[in-house]
MIVO-957155 format. One record per residue (C-alpha): residue in three letters; z, x, y. Coordinates in steps of 0.001 Angstrom, whole numbers, plus 500000, padded with zeros to 6 digits. Example, Ala and Ser with C-alpha at 12.3 -4.5 7.8 and 13.67 -1.06 7.14 Angstrom:
REM residues 2
ALA507800512300495500
SER507140513670498940
This chain:
REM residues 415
UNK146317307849893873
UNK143211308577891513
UNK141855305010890818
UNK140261304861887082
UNK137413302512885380
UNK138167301770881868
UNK141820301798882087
UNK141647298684880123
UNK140417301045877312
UNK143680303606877783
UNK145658300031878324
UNK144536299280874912
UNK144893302413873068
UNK149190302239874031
UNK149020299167872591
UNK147243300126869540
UNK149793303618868884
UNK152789300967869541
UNK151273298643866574
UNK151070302083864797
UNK154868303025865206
UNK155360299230864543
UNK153736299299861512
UNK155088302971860399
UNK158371301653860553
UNK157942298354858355
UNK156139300073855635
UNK158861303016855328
UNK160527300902852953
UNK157780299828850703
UNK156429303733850013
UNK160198304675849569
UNK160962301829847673
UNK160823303474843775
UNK162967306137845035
UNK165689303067847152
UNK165339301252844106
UNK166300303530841693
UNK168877305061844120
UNK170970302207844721
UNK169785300569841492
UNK167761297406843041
UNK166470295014840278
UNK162888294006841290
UNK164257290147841618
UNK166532292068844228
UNK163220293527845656
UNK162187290366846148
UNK165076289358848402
UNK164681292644850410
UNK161183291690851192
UNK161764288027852065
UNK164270288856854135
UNK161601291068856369
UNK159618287728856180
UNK162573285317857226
UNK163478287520860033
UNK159851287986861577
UNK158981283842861038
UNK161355283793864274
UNK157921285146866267
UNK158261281809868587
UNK161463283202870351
UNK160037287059870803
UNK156607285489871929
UNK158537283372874296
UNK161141286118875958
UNK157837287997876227
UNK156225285260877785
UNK159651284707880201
UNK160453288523880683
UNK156487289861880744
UNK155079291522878348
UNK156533295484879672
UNK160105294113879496
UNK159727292162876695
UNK157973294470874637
UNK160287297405875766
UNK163424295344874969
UNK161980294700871402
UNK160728298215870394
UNK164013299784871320
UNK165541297364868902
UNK163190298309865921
UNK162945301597866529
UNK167801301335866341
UNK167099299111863272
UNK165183301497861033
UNK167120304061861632
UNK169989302291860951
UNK168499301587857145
UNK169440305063856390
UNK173448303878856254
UNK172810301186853333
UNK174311301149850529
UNK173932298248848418
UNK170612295638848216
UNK172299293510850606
UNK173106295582853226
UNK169276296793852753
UNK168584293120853313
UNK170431291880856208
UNK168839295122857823
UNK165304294546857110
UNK165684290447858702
UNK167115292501861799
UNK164047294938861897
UNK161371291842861043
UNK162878290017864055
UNK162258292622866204
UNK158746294026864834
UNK158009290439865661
UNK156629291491869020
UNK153712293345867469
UNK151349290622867941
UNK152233288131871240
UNK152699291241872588
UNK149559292715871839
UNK147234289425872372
UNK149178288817875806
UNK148059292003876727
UNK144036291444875572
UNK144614288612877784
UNK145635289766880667
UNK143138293040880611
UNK139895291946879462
UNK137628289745880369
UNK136367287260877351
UNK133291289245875548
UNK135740292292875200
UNK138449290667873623
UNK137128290423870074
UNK136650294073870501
UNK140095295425872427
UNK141905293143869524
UNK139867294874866614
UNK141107298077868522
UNK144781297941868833
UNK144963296216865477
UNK144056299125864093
UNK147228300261864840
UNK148824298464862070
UNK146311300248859700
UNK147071303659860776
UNK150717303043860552
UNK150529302036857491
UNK147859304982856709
UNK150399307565858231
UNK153172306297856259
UNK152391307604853030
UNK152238310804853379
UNK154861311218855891
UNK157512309132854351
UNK156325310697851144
UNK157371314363852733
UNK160753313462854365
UNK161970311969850798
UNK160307315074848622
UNK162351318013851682
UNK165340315712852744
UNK165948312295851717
UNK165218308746851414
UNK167975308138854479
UNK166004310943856632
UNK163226309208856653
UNK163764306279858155
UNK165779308396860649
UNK162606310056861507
UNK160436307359861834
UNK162766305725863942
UNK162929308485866024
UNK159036308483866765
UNK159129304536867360
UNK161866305589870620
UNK159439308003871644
UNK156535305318872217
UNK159095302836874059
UNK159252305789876456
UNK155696306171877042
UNK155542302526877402
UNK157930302436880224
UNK156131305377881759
UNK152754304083881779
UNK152410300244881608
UNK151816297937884315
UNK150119294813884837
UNK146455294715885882
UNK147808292994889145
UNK150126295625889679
UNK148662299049888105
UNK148515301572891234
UNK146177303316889672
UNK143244300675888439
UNK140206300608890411
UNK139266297397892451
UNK135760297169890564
UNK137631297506887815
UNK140443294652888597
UNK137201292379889354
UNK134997292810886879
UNK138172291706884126
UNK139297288509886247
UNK135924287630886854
UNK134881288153883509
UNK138081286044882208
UNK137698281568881616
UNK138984279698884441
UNK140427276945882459
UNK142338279983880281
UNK143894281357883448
UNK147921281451883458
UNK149760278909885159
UNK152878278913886651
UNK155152277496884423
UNK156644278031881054
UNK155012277596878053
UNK155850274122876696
UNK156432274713872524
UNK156339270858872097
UNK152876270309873775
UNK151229273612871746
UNK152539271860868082
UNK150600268823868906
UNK147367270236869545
UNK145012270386867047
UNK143441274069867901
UNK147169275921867081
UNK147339273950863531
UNK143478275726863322
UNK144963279260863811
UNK148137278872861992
UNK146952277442858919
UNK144560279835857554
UNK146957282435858911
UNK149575281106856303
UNK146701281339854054
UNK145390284776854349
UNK148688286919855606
UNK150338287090851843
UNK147237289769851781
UNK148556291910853982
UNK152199290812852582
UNK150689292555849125
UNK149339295223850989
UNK152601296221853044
UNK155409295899850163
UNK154219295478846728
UNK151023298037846488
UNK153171301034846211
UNK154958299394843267
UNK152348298185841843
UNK150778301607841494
UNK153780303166839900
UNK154539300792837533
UNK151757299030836805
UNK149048301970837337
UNK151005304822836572
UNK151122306688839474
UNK154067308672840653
UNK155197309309844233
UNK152845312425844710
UNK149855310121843831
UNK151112307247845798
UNK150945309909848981
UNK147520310109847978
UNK146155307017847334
UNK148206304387849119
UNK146958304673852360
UNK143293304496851202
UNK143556300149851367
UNK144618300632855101
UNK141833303045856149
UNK139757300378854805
UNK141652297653857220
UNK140734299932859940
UNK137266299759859412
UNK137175296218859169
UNK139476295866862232
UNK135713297291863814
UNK133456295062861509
UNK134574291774862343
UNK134437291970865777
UNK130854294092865669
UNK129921290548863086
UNK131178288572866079
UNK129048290155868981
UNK126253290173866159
UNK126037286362865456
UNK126596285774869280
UNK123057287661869788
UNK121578285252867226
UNK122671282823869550
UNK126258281571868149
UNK128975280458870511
UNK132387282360870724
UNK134317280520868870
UNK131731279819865633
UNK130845283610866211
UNK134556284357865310
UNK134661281097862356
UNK131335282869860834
UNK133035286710860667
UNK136308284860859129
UNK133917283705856197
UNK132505286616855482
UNK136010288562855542
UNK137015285775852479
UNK133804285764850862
UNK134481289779850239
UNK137795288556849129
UNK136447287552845974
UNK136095290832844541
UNK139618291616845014
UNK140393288970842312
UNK139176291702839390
UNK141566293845840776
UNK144179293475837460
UNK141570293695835272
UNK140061296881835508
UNK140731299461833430
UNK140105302669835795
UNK143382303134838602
UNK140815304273841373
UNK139058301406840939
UNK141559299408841563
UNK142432301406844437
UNK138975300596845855
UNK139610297285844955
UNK142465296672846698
UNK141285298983849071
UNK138458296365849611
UNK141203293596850163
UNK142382295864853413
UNK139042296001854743
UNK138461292090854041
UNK141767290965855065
UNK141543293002858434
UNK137864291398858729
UNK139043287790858442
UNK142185289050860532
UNK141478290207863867
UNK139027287469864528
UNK141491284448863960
UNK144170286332865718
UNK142266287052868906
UNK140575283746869243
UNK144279282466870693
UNK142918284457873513
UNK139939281976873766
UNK142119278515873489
UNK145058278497875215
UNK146074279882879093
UNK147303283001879580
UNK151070281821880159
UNK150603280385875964
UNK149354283392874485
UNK152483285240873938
UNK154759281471872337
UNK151174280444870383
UNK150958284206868862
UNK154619284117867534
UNK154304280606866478
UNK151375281369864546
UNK152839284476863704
UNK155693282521861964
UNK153169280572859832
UNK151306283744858798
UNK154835284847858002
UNK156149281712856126
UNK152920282568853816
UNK153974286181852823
UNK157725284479852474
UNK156796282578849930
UNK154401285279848722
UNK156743287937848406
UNK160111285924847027
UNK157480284264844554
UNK156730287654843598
UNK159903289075843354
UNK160808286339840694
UNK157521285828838399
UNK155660289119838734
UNK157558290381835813
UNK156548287367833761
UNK152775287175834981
UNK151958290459835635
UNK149679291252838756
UNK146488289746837801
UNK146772285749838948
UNK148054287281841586
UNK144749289161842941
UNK142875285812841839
UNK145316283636844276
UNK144360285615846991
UNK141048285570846507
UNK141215281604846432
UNK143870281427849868
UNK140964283348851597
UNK138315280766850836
UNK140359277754851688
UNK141317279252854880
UNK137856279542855970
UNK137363275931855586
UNK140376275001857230
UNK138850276852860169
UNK135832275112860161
UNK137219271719859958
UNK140256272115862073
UNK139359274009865020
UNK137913272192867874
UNK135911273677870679
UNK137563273292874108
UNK136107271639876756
UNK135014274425879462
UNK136662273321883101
């Protein structure tokens, strides 16, 4: 067979269209939520539950990171999709807030693969100065999911129904876990990689990184130091994207006015913006590594910036104009993804490849215990406080994140 160079890049562009159906599926709910909400007549405290539920069922990253891990990442990731893709369909059959509920911990248990998934394969492809990069790349996938969502979900509800369009999106999410099957394999295995190719992202990859054979041991990765460094400001930062995914869309209509015409409009303008910054941090990365950083204070140094351009976010309630603060949280996507993508991926520079996948979704379930708290917090002040404290909080998380990641994190001795 035909024998490629930069199949890595076509490796990483699957991954980054599953992240998209990942993400399409998650934020269904929050774009159709005015219309589910008024449907089956779901107070916002009842919101609140919906969302945490989401948030209870993906903090249970450490067991789909470790069946990844076990099965590989095809199988694994394959297994999981399928599940997701049954699960939002399946939201088209509730009826009440709790069936809603017990559905969406199902679906955030399975969308739990997103990211071990993803990082286990930027491990295994790339060698280490295209990491930062290949994870910028497929986590724009969770950005253009969330872009797409909007207007489609928008459509289905406005021609057939709330129920159809979950059915749809579900629909497209079984369609990827058939191209997955199709055309993953690992770089070991791929028939049709090239050897120059296979060489030049083993040789390019840290010895003392390299997988092992043996399991991953979850005791022995909660006692070092460098997984409380990723974790942490994870829990910090992820009620961000916790806003971003479920509450934006009702913040807009009830707060800003906006009906569900305008919310197809406007609502995916925040996650264009996390695209872009998907790019930027990693570009801030390779840039501070020319002016002679290391790796991992490369990747600490793009994290601050991404939460000093959190501050502006915190004005978001008190503007007057509703496109400004659509830039303004727009700006929190771009920020957020910024500060993102560069603690996420530098798992890929600290642990060994047989890790990746159990330190992702344990990490995973601290960024997800954040937006837990976030979200049911929410759900039972927000119509006390308002929005604004809210904006300001995040601003604040962001900046005590990045010192957590400065003080924690501890540069690994190269073998």
């Amino acid at each position: 067979m035909r024998r490629f160079m930069g199949l890595r890049w076509l490796t990483i562009g699957l991954i980054m269209l599953g992240a998209l159906v990942n993400f399409l599926s998650r934020q269904t709910l929050s774009i159709a939520a005015p219309t589910v909400i008024a449907s089956l007549h779901i107070t916002t405290q009842q919101y609140g539950w919906i969302t945490s539920a989401f948030q209870g069922g993906i903090m249970l990253q450490p067991v789909v990171g470790y069946v990844i891990d076990v099965l590989g990442v095809k199988s694994g990731f394959a297994l999981f999709a399928f599940l997701w893709s049954v699960i939002c369909m399946a939201h088209g059959l509730a009826g009440s807030w709790q069936v809603l509920a017990t559905l969406r911990g199902l679906l955030g248990f399975a969308e739990g693969a997103f990211s071990p998934g993803g990082l286990k394969v930027v491990s295994e492809w790339f060698p280490a100065k295209e990491r930062g990069l290949a994870g910028g790349l497929y986590n724009i996938g969770p950005s253009l999911g969330s872009m797409v969502a909007p207007p489609l979900v928008a459509w289905a509800i406005l021609n057939y129904s709330w129920q159809a369009s979950f059915v749809i999106v579900g629909l497209i999410s079984l369609a990827w876990v058939g191209l997955w099957l199709i055309f993953y394999r690992p770089v070991r295995k791929h028939p049709t990689l090239s050897e120059e190719e296979r060489e030049y992202i083993v040789s390019g990859q840290e010895s003392f990184l390299q997988a092992q054979d043996k399991k991953p041991a979850i005791l022995s990765i909660l006692k070092r130091r460098n997984f409380w460094g990723i974790a942490l400001p994870r829990f910090l930062t992820d009620p961000t994207w916790g806003m971003l995914s479920f509450w934006v869309p009702l913040y807009l209509t009830t707060v800003r006015g906006f009906d569900l015409k305008h919310i197809a409009l406007y609502a995916w303008l925040p996650f264009l913006a996390a695209d872009l910054g998907c790019i930027f941090g990693p570009a801030v990365v390779l840039l501070l590594q020319k002016r002679g950083l290391d790796l991992i204070d490369a990747r600490r140094g793009a994290f601050t910036l991404g939460a000093v351009l959190m501050i502006g976010v915190a004005f978001t309630g008190i503007v007057k104009d509703p496109l400004m603060a659509v830039a303004l949280i727009s700006l929190a996507g771009f920020a957020h993804q910024t500060l993102s993508v560069t603690m996420i991926t530098m798992a890929t520079d600290l642990f060994p490849r047989n890790e990746v996948g159990t330190v992702a979704g344990m990490a995973g379930t601290c960024a997800n215990l954040g937006i837990l708290i976030f979200t049911y917090e929410l759900g039972q002040r927000v119509d006390q406080i308002g929005y604004t404290p809210v904006f300001i909080l995040l601003a604040v998380l962001d900046i005590v994140a990045a010192i957590v990641a400065w003080t924690v994190i501890r540069k690994p001795a190269r073998a």
